[in-house]
C-alpha positions as CSV (number, residue, x, y, z in Angstrom):
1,X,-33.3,8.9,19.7
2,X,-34.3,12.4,19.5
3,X,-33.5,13.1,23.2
4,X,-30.4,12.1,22.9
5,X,-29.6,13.8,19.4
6,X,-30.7,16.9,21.2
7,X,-28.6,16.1,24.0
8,X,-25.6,15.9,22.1
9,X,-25.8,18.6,20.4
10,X,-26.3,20.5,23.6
11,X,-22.9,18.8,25.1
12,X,-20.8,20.1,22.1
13,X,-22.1,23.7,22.0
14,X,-22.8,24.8,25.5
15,X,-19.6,22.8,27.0
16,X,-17.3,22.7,24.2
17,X,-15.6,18.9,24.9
18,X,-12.4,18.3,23.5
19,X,-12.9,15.8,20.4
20,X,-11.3,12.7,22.4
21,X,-13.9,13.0,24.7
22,X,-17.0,13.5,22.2
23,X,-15.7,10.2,20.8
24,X,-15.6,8.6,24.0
25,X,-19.3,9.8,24.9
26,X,-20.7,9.8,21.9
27,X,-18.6,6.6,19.6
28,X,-21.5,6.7,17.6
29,X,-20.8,10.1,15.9
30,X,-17.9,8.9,14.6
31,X,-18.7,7.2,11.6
32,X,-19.7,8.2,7.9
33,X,-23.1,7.4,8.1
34,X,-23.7,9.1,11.4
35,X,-21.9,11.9,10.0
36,X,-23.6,13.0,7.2
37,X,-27.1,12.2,9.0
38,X,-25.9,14.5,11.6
39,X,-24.4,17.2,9.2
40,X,-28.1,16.9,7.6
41,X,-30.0,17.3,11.0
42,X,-27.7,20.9,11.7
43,X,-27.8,22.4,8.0
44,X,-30.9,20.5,6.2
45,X,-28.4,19.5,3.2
46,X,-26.7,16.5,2.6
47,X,-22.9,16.2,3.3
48,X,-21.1,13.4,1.1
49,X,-23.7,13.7,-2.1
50,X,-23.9,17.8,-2.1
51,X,-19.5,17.8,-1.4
52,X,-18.9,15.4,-4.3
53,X,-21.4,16.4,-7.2
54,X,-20.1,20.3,-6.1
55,X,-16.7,19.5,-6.4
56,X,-17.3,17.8,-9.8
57,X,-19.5,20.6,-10.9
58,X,-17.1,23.1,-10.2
59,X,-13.4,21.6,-11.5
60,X,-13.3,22.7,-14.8
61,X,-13.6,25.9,-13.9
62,X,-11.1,25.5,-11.2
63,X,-8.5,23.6,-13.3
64,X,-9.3,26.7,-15.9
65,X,-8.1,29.3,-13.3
66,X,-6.0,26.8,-11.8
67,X,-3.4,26.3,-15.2
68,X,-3.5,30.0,-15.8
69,X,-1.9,31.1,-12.7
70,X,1.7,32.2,-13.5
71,X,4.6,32.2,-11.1
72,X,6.1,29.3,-8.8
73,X,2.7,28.6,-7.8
74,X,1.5,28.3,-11.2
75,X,4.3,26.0,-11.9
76,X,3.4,23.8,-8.6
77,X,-0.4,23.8,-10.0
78,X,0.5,22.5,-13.3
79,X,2.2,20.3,-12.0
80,X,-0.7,19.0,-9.6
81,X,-3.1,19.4,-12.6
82,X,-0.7,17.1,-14.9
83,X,-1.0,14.0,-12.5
84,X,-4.8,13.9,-13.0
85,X,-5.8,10.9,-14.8
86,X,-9.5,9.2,-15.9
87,X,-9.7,8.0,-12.1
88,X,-12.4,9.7,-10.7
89,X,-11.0,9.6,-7.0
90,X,-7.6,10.5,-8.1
91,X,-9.0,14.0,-10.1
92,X,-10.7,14.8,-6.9
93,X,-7.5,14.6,-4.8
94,X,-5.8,16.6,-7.3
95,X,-8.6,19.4,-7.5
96,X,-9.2,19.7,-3.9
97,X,-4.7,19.7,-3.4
98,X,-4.7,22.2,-6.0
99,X,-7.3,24.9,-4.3
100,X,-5.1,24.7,-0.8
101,X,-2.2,25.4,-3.3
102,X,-3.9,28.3,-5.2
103,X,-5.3,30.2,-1.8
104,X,-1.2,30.6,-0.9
105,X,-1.9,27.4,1.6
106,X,0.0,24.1,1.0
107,X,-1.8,20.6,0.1
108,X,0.1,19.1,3.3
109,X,-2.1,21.5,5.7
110,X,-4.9,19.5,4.5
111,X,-3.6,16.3,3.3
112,X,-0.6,14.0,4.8
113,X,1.2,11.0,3.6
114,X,2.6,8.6,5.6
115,X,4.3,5.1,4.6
116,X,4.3,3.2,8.1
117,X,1.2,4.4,10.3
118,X,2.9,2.5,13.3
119,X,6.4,4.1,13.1
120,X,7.3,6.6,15.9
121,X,7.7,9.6,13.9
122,X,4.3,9.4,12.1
123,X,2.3,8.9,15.4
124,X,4.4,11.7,16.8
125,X,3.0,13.5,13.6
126,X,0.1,12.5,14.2
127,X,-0.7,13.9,18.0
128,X,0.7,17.2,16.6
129,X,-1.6,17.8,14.2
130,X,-4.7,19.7,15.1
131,X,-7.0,19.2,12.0
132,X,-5.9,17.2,8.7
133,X,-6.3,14.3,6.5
134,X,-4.0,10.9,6.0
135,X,-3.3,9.2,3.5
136,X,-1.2,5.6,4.6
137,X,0.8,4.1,1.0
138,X,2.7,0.9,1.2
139,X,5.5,3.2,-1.4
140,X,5.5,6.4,-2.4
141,X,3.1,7.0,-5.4
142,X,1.4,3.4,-4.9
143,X,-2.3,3.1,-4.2
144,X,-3.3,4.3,-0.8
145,X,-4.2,1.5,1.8
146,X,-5.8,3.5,3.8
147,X,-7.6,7.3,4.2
148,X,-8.8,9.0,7.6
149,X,-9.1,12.1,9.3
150,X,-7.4,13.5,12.4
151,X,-8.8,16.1,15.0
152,X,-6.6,17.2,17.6
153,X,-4.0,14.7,17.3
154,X,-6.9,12.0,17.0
155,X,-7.3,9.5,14.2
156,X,-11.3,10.0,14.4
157,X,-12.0,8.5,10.8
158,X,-10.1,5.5,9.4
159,X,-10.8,3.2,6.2
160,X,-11.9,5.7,3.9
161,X,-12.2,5.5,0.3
162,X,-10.3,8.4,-0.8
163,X,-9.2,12.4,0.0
164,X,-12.4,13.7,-1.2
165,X,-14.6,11.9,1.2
166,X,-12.3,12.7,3.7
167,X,-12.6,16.1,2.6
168,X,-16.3,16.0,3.0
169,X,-16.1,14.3,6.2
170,X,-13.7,16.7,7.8
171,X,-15.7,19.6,6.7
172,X,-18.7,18.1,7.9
173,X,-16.7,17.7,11.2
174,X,-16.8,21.4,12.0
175,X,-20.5,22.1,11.9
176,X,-21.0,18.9,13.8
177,X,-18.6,19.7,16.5
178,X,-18.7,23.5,16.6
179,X,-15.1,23.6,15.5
180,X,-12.7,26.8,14.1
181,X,-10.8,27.0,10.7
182,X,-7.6,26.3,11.8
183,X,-5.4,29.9,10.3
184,X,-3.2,27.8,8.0
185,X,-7.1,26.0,6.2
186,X,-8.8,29.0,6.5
187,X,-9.5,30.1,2.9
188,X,-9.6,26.8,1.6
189,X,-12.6,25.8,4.2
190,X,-14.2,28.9,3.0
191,X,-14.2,28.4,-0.2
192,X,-15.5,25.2,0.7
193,X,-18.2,26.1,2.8
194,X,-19.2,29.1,0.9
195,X,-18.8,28.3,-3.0
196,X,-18.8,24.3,-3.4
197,X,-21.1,23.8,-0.6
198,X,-23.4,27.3,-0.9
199,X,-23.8,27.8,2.6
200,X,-23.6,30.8,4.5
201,X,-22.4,32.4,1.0
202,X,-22.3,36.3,1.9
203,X,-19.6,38.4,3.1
204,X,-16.6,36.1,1.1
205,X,-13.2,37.4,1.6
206,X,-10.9,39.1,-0.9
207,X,-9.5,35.7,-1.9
208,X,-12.7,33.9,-2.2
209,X,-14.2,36.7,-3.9
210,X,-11.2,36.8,-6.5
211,X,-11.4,32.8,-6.7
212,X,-15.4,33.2,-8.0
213,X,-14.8,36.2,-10.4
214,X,-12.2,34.0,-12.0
215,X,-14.1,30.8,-12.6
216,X,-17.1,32.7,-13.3
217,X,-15.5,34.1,-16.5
């Protein structure tokens, strides 16, 4: 098992495979248990427990900074901060949408809804997208039927529970596979990486430094 943990690791750094062909060499990878063990084996943290409790720890602060943000944006936050309810799953979502909306990035970079994962135009939305999350609804606003995650025009995760564990998931993908923030993710990964998760924390940029000076107050 350890040979061929090693192995792998070697394949993605040294020969940099494209993702359909790390999932068709290594299927195993490619699953939420396999993920966060993995994520654990690179960083020596865990992946879904640390994201969640983080995120939790963190979004009163962030709705805080979020709510007093004036302008259009601040308008489009409140507005993402006023469908929060009691569900735990659902406040996540929101919080997570919100910080892509507050770093000048928008929630569908991240996070895509689709009502018909079989009809032509969402597979051809699909293939073009290079990084992201789905979310499949039956109508709009109804509960989602199904959450996953898609890496170079890949559906590499399907039947999740909800956007944050995709969220952790995805993020988790780019340390497993050696991947780059895509330009249009790029602060909110950071923040991400560098202020929910704690890793790697020095040399923020302007926008993540601004984000921690805000909820620190």
């Amino acid at each position: 098992m350890e040979k061929t943990v090693t192995l792998r690791r070697q394949e993605v750094l040294f020969d940099a495979p494209m993702v359909s062909d790390v999932q068709e060499r290594w299927p195993a990878l490619f699953d939420v248990i396999e993920i966060n063990a993995e994520f654990r084996r690179i960083t020596t943290m865990p992946l879904q427990s640390r994201f969640l409790s983080q995120l939790d720890l963190h979004s009163a602060n962030l709705l805080r900074v979020f709510v007093k943000r004036s302008g259009q944006q601040g308008k489009t936050l409140r507005d993402i901060v006023a469908m929060m309810t009691d569900d735990v799953d659902a406040g996540r979502e929101c919080i997570i949408k919100g910080l892509c909306m507050y770093l000048n990035g928008d929630p569908k970079d991240l996070v895509q809804e689709y009502m018909d994962m079989t009809e032509g135009n969402t597979l051809s939305a699909i293939e073009r997208t290079v990084v992201g999350i789905y979310v499949a609804r039956q109508t709009p606003g109804s509960n989602s039927s199904d959450v996953g995650v898609i890496l170079e025009g890949v559906v590499v995760l399907r039947d999740l529970e909800n956007v944050a564990l995709a969220t952790a998931m995805l993020f988790g993908f780019f340390y497993i596979l050696n991947m780059r923030d895509p330009s249009k993710l790029h602060y909110t990964l950071e923040v991400i990486q560098k202020i929910i998760m704690e890793l790697d924390a020095a040399d923020l940029s302007r926008k993540a430094q601004s984000l921690t000076s805000k909820v620190d107050q």
